[in-house]
C-alpha positions as CSV (number, residue, x, y, z in Angstrom):
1,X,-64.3,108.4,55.9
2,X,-62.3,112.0,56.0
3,X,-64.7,115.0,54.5
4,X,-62.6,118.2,54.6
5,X,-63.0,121.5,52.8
6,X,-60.1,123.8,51.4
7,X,-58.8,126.6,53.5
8,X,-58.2,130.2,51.9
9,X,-55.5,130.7,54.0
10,X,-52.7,128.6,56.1
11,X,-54.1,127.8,59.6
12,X,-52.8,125.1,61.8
13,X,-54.5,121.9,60.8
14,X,-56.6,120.4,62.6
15,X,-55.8,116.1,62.6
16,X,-58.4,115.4,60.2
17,X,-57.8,117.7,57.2
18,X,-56.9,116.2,54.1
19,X,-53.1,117.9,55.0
20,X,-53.3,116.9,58.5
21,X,-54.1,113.5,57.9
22,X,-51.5,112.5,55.1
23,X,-48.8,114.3,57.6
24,X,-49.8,111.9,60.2
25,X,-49.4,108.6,57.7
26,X,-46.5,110.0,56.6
27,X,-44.6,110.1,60.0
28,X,-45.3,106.7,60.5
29,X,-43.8,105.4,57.3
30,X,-40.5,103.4,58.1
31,X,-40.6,100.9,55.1
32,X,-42.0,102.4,51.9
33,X,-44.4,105.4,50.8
34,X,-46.5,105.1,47.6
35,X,-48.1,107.6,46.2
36,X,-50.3,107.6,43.0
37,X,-51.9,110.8,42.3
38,X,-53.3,113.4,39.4
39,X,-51.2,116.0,41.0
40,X,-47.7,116.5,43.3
41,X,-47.5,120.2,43.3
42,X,-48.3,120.9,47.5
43,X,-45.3,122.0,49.6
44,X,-46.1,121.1,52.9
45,X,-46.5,117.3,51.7
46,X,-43.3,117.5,50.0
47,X,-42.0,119.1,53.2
48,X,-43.4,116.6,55.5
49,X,-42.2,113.4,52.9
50,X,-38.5,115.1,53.2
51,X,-38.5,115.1,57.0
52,X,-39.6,111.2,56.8
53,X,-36.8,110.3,54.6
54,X,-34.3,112.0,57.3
55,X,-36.2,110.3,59.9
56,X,-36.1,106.4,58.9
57,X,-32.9,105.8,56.9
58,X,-34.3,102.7,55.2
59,X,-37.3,104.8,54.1
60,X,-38.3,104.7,50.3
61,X,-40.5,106.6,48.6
62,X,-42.3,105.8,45.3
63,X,-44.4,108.3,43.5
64,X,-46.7,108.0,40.2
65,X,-47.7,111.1,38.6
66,X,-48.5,112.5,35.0
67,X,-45.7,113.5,33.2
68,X,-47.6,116.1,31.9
69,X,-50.4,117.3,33.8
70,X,-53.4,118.8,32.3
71,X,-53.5,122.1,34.2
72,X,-51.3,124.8,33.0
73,X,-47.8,125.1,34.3
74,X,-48.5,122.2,37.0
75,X,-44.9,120.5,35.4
76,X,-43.1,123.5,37.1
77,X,-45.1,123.3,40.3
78,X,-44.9,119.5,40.6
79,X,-40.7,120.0,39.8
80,X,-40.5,122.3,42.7
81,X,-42.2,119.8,45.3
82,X,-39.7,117.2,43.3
83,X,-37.0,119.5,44.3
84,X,-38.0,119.5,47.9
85,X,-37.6,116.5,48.8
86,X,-34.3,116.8,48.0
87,X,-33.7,115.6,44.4
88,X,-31.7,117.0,41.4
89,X,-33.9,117.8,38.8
90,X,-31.8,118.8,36.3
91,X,-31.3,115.1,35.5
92,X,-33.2,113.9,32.3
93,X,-34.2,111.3,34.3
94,X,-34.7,111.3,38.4
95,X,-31.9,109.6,40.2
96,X,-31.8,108.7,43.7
97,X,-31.3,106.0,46.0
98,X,-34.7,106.0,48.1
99,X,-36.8,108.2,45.8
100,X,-38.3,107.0,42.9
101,X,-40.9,109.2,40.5
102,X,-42.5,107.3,37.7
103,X,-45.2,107.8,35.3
104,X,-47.5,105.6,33.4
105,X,-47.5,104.9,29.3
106,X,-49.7,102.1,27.3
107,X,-47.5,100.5,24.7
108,X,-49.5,99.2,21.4
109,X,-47.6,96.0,20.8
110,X,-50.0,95.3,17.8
111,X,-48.3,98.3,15.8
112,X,-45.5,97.2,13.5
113,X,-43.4,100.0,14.2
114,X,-44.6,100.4,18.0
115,X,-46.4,103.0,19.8
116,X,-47.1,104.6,23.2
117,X,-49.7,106.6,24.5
118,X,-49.3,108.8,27.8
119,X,-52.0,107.2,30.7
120,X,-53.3,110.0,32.4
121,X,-53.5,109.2,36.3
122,X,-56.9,110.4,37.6
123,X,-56.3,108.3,40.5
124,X,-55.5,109.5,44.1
125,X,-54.3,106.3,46.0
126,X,-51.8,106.7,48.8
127,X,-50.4,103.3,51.0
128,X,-47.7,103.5,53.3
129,X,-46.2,99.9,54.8
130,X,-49.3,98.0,53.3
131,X,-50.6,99.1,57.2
132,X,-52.4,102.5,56.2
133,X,-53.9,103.8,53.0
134,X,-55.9,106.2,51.9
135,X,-58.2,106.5,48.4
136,X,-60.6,109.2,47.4
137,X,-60.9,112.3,45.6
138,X,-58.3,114.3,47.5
139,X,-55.5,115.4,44.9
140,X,-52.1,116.4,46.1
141,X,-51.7,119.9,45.6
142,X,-53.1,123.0,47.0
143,X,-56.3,123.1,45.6
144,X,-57.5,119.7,47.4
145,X,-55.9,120.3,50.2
146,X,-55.4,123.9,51.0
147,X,-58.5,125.9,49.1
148,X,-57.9,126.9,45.9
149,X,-54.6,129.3,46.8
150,X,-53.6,128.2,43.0
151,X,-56.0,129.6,41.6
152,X,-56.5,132.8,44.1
153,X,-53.4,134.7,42.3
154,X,-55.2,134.4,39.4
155,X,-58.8,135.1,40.3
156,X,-59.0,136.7,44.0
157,X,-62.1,134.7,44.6
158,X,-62.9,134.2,48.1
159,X,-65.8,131.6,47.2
160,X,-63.3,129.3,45.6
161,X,-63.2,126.0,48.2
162,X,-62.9,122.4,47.4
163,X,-65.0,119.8,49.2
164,X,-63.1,116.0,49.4
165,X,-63.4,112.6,50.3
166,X,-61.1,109.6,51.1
167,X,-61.3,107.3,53.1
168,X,-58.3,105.7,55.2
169,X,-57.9,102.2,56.2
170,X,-56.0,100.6,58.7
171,X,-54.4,97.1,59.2
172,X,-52.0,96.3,62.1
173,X,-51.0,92.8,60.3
174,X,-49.1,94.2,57.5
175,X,-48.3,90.8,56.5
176,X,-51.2,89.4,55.1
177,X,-53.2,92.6,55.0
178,X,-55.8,93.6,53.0
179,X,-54.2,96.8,52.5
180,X,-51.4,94.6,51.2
181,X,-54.0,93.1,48.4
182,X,-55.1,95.7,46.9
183,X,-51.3,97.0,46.6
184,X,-50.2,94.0,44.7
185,X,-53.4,94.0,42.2
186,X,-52.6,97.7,41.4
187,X,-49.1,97.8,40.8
188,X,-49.8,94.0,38.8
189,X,-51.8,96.5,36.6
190,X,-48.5,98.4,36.2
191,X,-45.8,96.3,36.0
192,X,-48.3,93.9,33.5
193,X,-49.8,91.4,35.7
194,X,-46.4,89.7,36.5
195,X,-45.3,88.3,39.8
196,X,-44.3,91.0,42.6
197,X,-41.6,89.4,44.9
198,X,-40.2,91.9,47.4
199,X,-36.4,92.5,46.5
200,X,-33.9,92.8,49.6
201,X,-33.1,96.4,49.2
202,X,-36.9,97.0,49.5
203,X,-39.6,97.9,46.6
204,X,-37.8,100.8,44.6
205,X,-35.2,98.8,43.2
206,X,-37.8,96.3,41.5
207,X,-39.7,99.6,40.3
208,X,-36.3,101.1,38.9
209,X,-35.1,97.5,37.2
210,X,-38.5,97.8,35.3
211,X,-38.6,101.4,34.8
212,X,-35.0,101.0,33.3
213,X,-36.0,98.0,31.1
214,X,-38.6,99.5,29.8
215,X,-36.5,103.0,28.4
216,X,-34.0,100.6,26.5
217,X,-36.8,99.0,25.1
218,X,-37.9,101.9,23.4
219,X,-34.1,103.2,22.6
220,X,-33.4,99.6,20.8
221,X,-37.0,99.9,19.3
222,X,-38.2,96.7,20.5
223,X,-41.2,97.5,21.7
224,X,-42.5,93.7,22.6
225,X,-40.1,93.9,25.5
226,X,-42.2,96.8,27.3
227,X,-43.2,95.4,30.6
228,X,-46.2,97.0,31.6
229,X,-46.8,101.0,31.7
230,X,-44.1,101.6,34.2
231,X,-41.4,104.6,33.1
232,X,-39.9,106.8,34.8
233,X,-41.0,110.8,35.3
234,X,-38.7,113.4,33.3
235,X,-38.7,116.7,34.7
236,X,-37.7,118.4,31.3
237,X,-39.3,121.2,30.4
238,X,-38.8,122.7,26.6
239,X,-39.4,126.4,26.3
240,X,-42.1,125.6,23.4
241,X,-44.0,123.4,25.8
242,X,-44.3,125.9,28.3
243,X,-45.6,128.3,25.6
244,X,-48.1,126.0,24.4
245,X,-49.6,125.3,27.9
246,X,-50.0,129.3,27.8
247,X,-52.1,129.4,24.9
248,X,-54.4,127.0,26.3
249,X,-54.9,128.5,29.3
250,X,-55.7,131.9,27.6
251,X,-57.3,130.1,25.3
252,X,-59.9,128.3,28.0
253,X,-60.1,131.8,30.2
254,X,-61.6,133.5,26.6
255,X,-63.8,130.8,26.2
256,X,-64.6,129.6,29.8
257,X,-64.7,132.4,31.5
258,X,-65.8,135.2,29.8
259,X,-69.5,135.2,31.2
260,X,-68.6,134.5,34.5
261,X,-65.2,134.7,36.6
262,X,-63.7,137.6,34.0
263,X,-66.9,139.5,34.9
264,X,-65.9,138.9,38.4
265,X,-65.5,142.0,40.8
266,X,-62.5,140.1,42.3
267,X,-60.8,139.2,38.7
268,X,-57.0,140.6,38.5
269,X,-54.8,139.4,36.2
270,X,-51.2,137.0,38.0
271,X,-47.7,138.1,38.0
272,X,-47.5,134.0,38.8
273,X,-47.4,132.9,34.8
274,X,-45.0,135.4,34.1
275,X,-42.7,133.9,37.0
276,X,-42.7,130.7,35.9
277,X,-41.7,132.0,32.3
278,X,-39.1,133.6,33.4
279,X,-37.7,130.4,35.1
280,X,-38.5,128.5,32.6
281,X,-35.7,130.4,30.4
């Protein structure tokens, strides 16, 4: 079991912060990466999960986020570490041949006319070559694993610091591991509790067929063929969105933090949100 407490600042990492420790399981990886997480917005994993895929040419990496996150302007933050690891994200949809970025919806197929609802992902499961994995509380961005620097351009606090757990498992016998278990109950979860044979060219392409299936399902409105939750991750942004997420965060600082953190003696106001309008235009 990993405990580890955010840092304020960027010093080198010792080998059992929440950083250090996923940079360690991530240089191992030669098969496949998956990641499952409320949050993809921290650089130096996307950094680190870049120089892996340069590393091990048969590498894949499979990531399962929210499409919309429900922290302001995380969509733009979690596009940029998309970015980094070397994708295009001007693409509707992400295309690559060893990334893959996904995200989860519920389809009703009860409703006549069919509907789907957005599953938000809470959970924080990583599992690299059914060898190593790690589960807890850590989320990937900044504020799990780096202190709240997210937040600090907002608020100056120095008292801000997050306190995680997660523990990481190990099991030489990839084979038959346990590790390997628990993988194939989860994703039967997500791909509707059907049978999970390995394709040839490794897990991706089995994660893109469904991903794929599932989008022309919708297009040709026949929503009985939906195969589990699995679609894939757009990293469109509409201008409207971006001022709706706005109003919510001003709206929840009025309400939220009037009697406390705006009465802060460290409280300045973020040339960040304005950034990240600007580039959203």
């Amino acid at each position: 079991m990993h405990r580890y407490g955010g840092y304020l600042s960027r010093p080198t990492l010792p080998p059992l912060t929440a950083r250090g420790s996923g940079r360690e399981l991530i240089r191992r990886a030669k098969d496949f990466i998956y990641l499952e997480n409320q949050y993809f917005t921290n650089e130096v994993i996307a950094a680190e999960l870049r120089q892996a895929l340069r590393r091990q040419r048969e590498l894949q990496l499979i990531l399962v986020i929210n499409q919309t996150p429900n922290v302001p302007l995380y969509q733009q933050l979690q596009n940029k570490s998309i970015k980094r690891l070397g994708v295009d994200v001007t693409r509707h949809f992400i295309d690559h041949p060893r990334i893959g970025v996904f995200t989860l919806w519920a389809a009703d197929h009860t409703a006549d006319e069919g509907k789907l609802q957005p599953c938000h992902i809470h959970s924080k499961v990583g599992i690299i070559d059914d060898r190593w994995m790690t589960i807890g509380s850590a989320n990937l961005d900044d504020a799990s694993l780096s202190g709240q620097e997210e937040i600090i351009p907002i608020f100056y606090s120095r008292e801000q610091l997050s306190m995680e757990l997660n523990a990481m498992l190990f099991d030489p016998n990839s084979s038959r591991s346990e590790i390997g278990r628990f993988r194939q109950a989860l994703w039967s979860e997500h791909f509707g509790n059907v049978q999970l044979n390995r394709p040839a060219h490794g897990w991706l392409e089995q994660w893109k067929r469904t991903a794929e299936a599932n989008v022309n399902a919708v297009n040709t409105q026949n929503h009985q063929a939906i195969q589990g939750r699995i679609f894939p991750y757009s990293a469109d942004i509409r201008v409207q969105d971006v001022r709706r997420e706005l109003r919510g965060f001003v709206q929840w600082a009025r309400l939220g933090l009037r009697g406390s953190l705006m009465e802060h003696r460290d409280f300045k106001p973020s040339n960040r949100i304005k950034e990240h309008i600007m580039e959203s235009y």
